[in-house]
N, C-alpha and C positions, 0 to 999 in steps of 0.2 A: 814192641816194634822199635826199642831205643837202640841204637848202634851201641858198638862195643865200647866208643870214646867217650860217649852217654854214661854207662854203664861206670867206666871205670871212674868217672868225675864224681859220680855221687858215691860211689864206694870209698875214694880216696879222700876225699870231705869227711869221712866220718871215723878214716882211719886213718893209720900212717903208710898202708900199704903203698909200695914202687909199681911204678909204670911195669917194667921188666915181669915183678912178682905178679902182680894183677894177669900179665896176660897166660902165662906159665899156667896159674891154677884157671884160667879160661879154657884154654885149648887143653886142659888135663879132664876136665869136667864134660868137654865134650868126648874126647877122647874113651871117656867112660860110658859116655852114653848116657850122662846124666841131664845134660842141654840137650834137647829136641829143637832143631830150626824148622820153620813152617815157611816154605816158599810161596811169592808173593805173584796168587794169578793174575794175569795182566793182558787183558782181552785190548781191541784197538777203540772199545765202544766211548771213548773221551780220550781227548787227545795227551800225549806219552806223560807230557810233565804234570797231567792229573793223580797221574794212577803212583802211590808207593810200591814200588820194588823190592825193599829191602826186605829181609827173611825175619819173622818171628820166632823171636824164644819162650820157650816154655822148660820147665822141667819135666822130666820124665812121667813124676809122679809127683800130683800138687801135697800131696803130706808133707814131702820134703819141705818144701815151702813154709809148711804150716808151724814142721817140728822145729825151723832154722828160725821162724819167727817169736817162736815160745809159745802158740798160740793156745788154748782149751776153748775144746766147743762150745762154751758157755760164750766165750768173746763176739761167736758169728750171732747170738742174736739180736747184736746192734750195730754190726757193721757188715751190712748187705753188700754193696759196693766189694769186698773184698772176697766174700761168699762167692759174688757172682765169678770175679775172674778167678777164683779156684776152682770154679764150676766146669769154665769154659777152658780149662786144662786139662780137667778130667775126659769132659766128651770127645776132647780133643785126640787124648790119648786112646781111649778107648775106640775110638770111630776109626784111628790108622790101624789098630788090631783086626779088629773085625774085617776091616776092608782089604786085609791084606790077605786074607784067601781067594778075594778075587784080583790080585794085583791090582786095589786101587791105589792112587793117591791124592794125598791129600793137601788143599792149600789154604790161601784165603785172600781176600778181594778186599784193597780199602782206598780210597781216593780223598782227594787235599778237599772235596765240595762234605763228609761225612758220610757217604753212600759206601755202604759195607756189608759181607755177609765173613760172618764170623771162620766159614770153611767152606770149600768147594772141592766136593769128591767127583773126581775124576775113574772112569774105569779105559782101558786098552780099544774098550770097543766105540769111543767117542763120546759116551752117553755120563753126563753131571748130573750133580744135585747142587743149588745154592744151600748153605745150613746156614742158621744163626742158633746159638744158642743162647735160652733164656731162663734164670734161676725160678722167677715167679710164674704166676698167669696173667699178671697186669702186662708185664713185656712183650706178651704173644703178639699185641698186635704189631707195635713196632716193629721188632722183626719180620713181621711178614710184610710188614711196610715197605722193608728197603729189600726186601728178595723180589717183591712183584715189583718195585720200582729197578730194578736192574734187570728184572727181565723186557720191561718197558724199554728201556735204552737199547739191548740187543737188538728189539725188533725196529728201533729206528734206526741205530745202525745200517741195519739189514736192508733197511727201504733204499737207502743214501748208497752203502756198497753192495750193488748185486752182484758182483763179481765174483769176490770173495767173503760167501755169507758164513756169519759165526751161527753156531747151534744153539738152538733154544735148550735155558734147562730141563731134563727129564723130570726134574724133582724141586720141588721146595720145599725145604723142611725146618720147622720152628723145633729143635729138640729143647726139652724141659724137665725140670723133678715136680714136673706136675701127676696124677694119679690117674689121667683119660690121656689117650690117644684118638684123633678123630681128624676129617677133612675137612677144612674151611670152604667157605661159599668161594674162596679166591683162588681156591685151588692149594693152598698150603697146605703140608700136613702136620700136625703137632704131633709128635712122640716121645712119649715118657722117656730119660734116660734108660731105664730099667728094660725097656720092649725091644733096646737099640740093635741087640743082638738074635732076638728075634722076626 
């Protein structure tokens, strides 16, 4: 979620790269299709200056990432943390593939209190899913922690504006490289990576 002047401050710290040149191979990268931005859904259920805006980057394809970093798979079995946001690139990628036979799309939800759900797929016919995704099984529950707790906040919204009420989500869903798929007592659902296309 760092802006682009974010972006280019810690890349030019490390090198000698120019303003000018930085933005050239930015917009050449998109241009490619190599930067994917993830727009930033933004419901009224807390007031404007809570909610971020701005569009997430990701790469197309977290390899890239992995090859630019020099990394071997031996690396990820001690830096989880890193695993994880390669993780949450990948379902990323893969969830606007999929979705995209049914013209979904896809965003994500994060506000200035930490209340986030990693994706929110959207379809034409009104109907979401909040998704977080999570590397482990010990994570499942947090994320479903903050998907029921933002469906909590719609429904108080909703009390307070009956006018113009937002829609409950159709779906909650903890996606995982975990090896079951199954429905929570909460209503979430956990699904394998691997089922996502099923």
């Amino acid at each position: 979620m760092a802006e682009t002047k974010t972006i280019f401050s810690d890349t030019s710290s490390a090198t000698e790269i120019s303003k000018p040149t930085f933005y050239d191979y930015f917009h050449d990268l998109e241009d490619l299709y190599i930067i994917d931005e993830l727009p930033a859904w933004c419901p009224a259920i807390r007031s404007k200056e809570a909610i971020r805006s701005g569009n997430k980057r990701n790469l197309v394809d977290p390899s890239i990432a992995v090859a630019a970093l020099g990394l071997s798979p031996d690396y990820f079995n001690t830096d989880f943390k890193t695993l994880g946001f390669l993780f949450e690139s990948l379902c990323i990628r893969d969830l606007k593939i999929y979705s995209s036979e049914m013209n979904g799309e896809v965003s994500y939800y994060h506000d200035r209190y930490g209340l986030e759900a990693d994706a929110v797929l959207h379809l034409k016919d009104g109907r979401y899913a909040l998704i977080e995704f999570k590397l482990g099984s010990k994570e499942i529950d947090m994320g479903a922690e903050h998907l029921c707790k933002i469906e909590r906040l719609i429904g108080e919204y909703n009390k307070k504006e009956k006018q113009v009420p937002l829609r409950s989500p159709d779906l909650k869903l903890v996606i995982t490289a975990t090896e079951y798929g199954y429905k929570r007592e909460d209503g979430v659902f956990v699904i394998p990576i691997g089922c996502l296309k099923n």
